[in-house]
N, C-alpha and C positions, 0 to 999 in steps of 0.2 A: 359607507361601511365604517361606522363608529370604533368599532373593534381591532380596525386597522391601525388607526390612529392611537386607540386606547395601548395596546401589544406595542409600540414602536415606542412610545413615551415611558410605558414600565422598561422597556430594553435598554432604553438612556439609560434609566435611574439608578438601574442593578448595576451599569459600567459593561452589559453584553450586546450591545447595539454593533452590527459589522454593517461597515461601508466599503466599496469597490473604488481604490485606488490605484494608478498608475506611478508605481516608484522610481526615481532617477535612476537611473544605468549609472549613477558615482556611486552609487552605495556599495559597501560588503556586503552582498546579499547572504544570509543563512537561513531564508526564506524559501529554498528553490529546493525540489527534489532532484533535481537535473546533476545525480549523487557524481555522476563519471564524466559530465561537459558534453556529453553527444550530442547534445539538441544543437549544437554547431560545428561539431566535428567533418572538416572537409567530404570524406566519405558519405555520411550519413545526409548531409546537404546534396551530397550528387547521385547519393540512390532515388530521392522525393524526388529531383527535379525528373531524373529520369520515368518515374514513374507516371509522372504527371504528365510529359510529353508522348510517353508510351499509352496510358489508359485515359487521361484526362482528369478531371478535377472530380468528378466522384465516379462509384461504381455504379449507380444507375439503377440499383433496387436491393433487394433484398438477395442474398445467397442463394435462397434458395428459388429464387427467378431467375433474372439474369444478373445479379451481382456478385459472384463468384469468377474472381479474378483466379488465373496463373499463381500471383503475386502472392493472393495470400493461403495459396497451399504451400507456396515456395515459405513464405512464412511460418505456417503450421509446423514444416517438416524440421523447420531448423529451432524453434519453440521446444519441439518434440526432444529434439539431441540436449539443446542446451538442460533441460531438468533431467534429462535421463529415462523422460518416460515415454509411451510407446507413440503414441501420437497427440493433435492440438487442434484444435479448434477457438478460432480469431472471434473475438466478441468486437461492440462499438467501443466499450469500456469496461476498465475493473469493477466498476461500480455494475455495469450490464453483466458481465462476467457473473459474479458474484449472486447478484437477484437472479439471474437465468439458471444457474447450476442448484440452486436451493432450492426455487421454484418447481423442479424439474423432477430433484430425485427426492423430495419430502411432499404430503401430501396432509389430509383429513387426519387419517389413521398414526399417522409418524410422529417421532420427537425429532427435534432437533437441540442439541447441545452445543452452546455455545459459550466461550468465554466471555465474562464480564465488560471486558475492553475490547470487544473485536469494532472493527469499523461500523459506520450506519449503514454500508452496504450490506455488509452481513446480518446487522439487526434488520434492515428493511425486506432481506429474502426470508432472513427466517418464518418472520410475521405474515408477507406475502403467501408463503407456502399452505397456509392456514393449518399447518402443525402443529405439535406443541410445541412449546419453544420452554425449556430448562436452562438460564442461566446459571454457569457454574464459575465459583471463583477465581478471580482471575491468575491463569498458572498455576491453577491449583489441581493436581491430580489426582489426590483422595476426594475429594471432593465432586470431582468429575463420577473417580470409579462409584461414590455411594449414591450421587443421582440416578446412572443409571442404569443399577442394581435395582432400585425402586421401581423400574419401570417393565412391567411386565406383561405390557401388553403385547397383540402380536406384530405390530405395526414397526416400520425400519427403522433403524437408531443411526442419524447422522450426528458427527462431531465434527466444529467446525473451529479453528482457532487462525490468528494469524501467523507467522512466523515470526517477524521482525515487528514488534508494535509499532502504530505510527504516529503515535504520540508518546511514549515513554523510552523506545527505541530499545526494550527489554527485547528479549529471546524466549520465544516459549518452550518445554521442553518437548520437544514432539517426537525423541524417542515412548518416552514416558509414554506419551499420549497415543503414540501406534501401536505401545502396548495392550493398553488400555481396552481401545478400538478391535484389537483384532479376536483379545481373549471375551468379548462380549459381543462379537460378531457385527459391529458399528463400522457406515461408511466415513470413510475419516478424507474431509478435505482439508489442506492446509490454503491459506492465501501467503502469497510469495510479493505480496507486490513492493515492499519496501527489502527484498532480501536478493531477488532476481536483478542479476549483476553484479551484486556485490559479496554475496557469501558463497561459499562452495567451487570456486573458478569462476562464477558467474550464474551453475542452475540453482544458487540459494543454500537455504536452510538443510532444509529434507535432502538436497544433493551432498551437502556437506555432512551430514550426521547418518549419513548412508540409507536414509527414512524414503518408504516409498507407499505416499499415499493412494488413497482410489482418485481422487483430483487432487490437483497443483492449480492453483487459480493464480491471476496475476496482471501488470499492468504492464504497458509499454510506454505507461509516460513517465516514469519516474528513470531509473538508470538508463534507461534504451530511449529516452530522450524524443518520444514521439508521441504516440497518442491510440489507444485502443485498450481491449484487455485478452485475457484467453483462459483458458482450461486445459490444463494436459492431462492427457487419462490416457485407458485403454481403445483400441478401437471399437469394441463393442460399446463402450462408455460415450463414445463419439459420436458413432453412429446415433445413440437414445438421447443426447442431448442436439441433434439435429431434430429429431422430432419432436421432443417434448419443453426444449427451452426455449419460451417465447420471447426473451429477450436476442435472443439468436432468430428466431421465426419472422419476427415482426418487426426488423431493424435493416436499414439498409446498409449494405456493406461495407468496410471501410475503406473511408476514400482512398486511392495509390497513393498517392502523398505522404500518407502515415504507414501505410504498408510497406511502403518502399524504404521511408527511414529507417522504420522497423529493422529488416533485414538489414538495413547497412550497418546497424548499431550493434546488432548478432554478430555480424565479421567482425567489426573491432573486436569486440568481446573473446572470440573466438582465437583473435590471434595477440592479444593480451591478456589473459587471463588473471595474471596478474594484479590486474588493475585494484579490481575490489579489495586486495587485502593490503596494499596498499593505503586505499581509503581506509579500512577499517583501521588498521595503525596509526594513522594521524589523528581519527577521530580517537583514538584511545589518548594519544596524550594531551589533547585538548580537553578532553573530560576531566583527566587526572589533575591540570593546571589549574581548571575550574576547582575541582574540590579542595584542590590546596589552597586556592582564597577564599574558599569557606561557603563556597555554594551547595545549593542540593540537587544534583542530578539525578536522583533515583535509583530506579538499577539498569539506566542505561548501557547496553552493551552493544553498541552500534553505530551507526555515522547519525542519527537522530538522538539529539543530548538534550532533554529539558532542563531547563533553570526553572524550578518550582519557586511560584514567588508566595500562593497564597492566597489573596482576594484582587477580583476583576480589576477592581478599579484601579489600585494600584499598578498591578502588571500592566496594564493598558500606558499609564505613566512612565514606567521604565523603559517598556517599549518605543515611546517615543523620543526618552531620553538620549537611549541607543542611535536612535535615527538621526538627531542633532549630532550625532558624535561621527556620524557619514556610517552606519552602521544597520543593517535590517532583520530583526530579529521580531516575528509579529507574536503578540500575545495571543495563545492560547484560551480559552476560557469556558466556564460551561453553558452549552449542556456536551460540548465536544471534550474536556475531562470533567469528571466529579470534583462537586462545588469544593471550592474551600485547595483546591491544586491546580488555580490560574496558572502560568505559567511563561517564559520565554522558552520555545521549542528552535532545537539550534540544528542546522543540517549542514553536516561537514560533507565539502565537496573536494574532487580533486583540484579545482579551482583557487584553493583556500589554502598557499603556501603558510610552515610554521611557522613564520615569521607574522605573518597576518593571524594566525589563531594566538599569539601571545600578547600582539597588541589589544586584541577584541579582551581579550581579561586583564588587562590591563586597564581597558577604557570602565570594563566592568565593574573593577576594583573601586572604581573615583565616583561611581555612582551612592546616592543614598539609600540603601537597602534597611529595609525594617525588620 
């Protein structure tokens, strides 16, 4: 396969070739979604273990076989509380999540609109769906409204945006946008998966700006420290995506392990609430530290802060620089942002006292920036 070879050597050349590495445990990581520390939190380690002891090391089929634990309706239920919506359904992942809930309620006949910067999950269900897919600009709400005003045919209108970007760490305006949605009669999913834990007391975006989608999609490996993803909706909403989402149909269920973390990292949550705003605070003044030494963070509004550098190769550079200085901050690059806004993408965690975010701009300051 010539081709393979050929694709991996133009990947050198451009500076976007990714390789899988194991990074030291000395590093400052600002690499890790792990935005609240759970994925080691006492707790959340002795919900897995129990889970694992209790069900064993996976579920053994699909949900709708015999892979339908206890665990993860115990999950579901508490999914359901934390966003405010009526009930949930446990996907393997956000990324399953996502293709399964798109796939499901968009079809031949459908549009689906979506934000310019939504995830490749979201791009891969919409495409998956065999709908049409209307990209609209990004955060852009007139622009949404005059797409799909254009579209008039009789087929469903889904709106699809993230919450919390996951690369620019902006905030989408998703009142705006359930406006939008509802005066046009559009099913509006939001994805939570960088905002659930951290905004709202913990249900996000839409719980915090008092927004109440037809779906809340989302993950559990990012703040809640474990591994799966979900959908919160109505039960009717639940029920149809039991049958019709095949990434839910055809997946085997998640193992306890993850299920069990899952739920332990919802009780912390749950009785700190606190926590996330917390993070968001810190990460506000680390941003603001940043701009005062002359960096471009965007319109970062969130514990995800990119240093926009520019072109691949360089950021690839810096990024390393960073690493020499005991620091991990991995370049970003495209086709994951648009060319020409390479990038060092920065994840503030509660892990990351401000004594250590003033050194990391500090260390940032002594580097050679073009």
């Amino acid at each position: 396969m010539n081709f393979v070879n050929t694709t991996l050597s133009e990947l050198e050349k451009l500076g976007l070739k990714r390789t899988l590495r194991i990074h030291s445990e000395e590093l400052i990581n600002y690499s890790t979604n792990d935005y609240l520390g759970l994925s080691t939190h006492p707790l959340v380690v002795k919900r897995a273990v129990e889970a694992v002891e209790l069900f064993g090391t996976g579920s053994g089929g699909s949900r709708l076989m015999a892979g339908n634990l206890p665990l993860h309706e115990e999950l579901e239920h508490r999914l359901a509380r934390l966003t405010g919506m009526e009930t949930a359904l446990v996907y393997g992942s956000g990324f399953l999540a996502n293709t399964g809930v798109l796939t499901a309620l968009a079809g031949r006949n459908d549009t689906v609109f979506s934000d310019r910067l939504n995830h490749a999950s979201i791009v891969d269900g919409a495409i998956t769906s065999r709908g049409k897919v209307c990209r609209y600009r990004h955060c852009d709400v007139q622009h949404l409204s005059d797409l799909i005003n254009r579209e008039t045919g009789p087929g469903r209108k889904i709106i699809i945006t993230e919450s919390v970007f996951s690369m620019d760490g902006d905030i989408a305006p998703v009142r705006d946008i359930c406006e939008v949605s509802r005066r046009n009669g559009c099913i509006l999913v939001v994805d939570e998966a960088h905002a659930t834990g951290v905004f709202g007391r913990g249900g996000g975006i839409c719980s915090e700006k008092g927004v109440v989608p037809d779906v809340v999609t989302g993950t559990l490996s990012k703040a809640l420290g474990s591994y799966g993803g979900f959908a919160a909706c109505s039960r009717e909403t639940r029920e149809f995506l039991i049958n019709k989402s095949r990434s839910f149909v055809y997946s085997t269920g998640l193992p306890p392990a993850s299920a069990g973390a899952a739920v332990g990292a919802l009780q912390v949550i749950e009785s700190r609430q606190v926590a996330g705003s917390e993070l968001v605070s810190r990460a506000m003044l680390f941003r603001e530290c940043l701009k005062q030494a002359g960096f471009n963070t965007g319109n970062s509004a969130s514990q995800i802060i990119p240093v926009i550098a520019g072109g691949s190769s360089e950021t690839v550079a810096l990024s390393h620089s960073l690493e020499n200085r005991g620091i991990l901050a991995v370049a970003i690059r495209p086709p994951t942002v648009p060319e020409g806004y390479a990038r060092l993408r920065f994840s503030v965690t509660l892990g990351h006292q401000l004594e250590t975010l003033q050194n990391t701009v500090e260390e940032m300051r002594n580097l050679k920036w073009n």
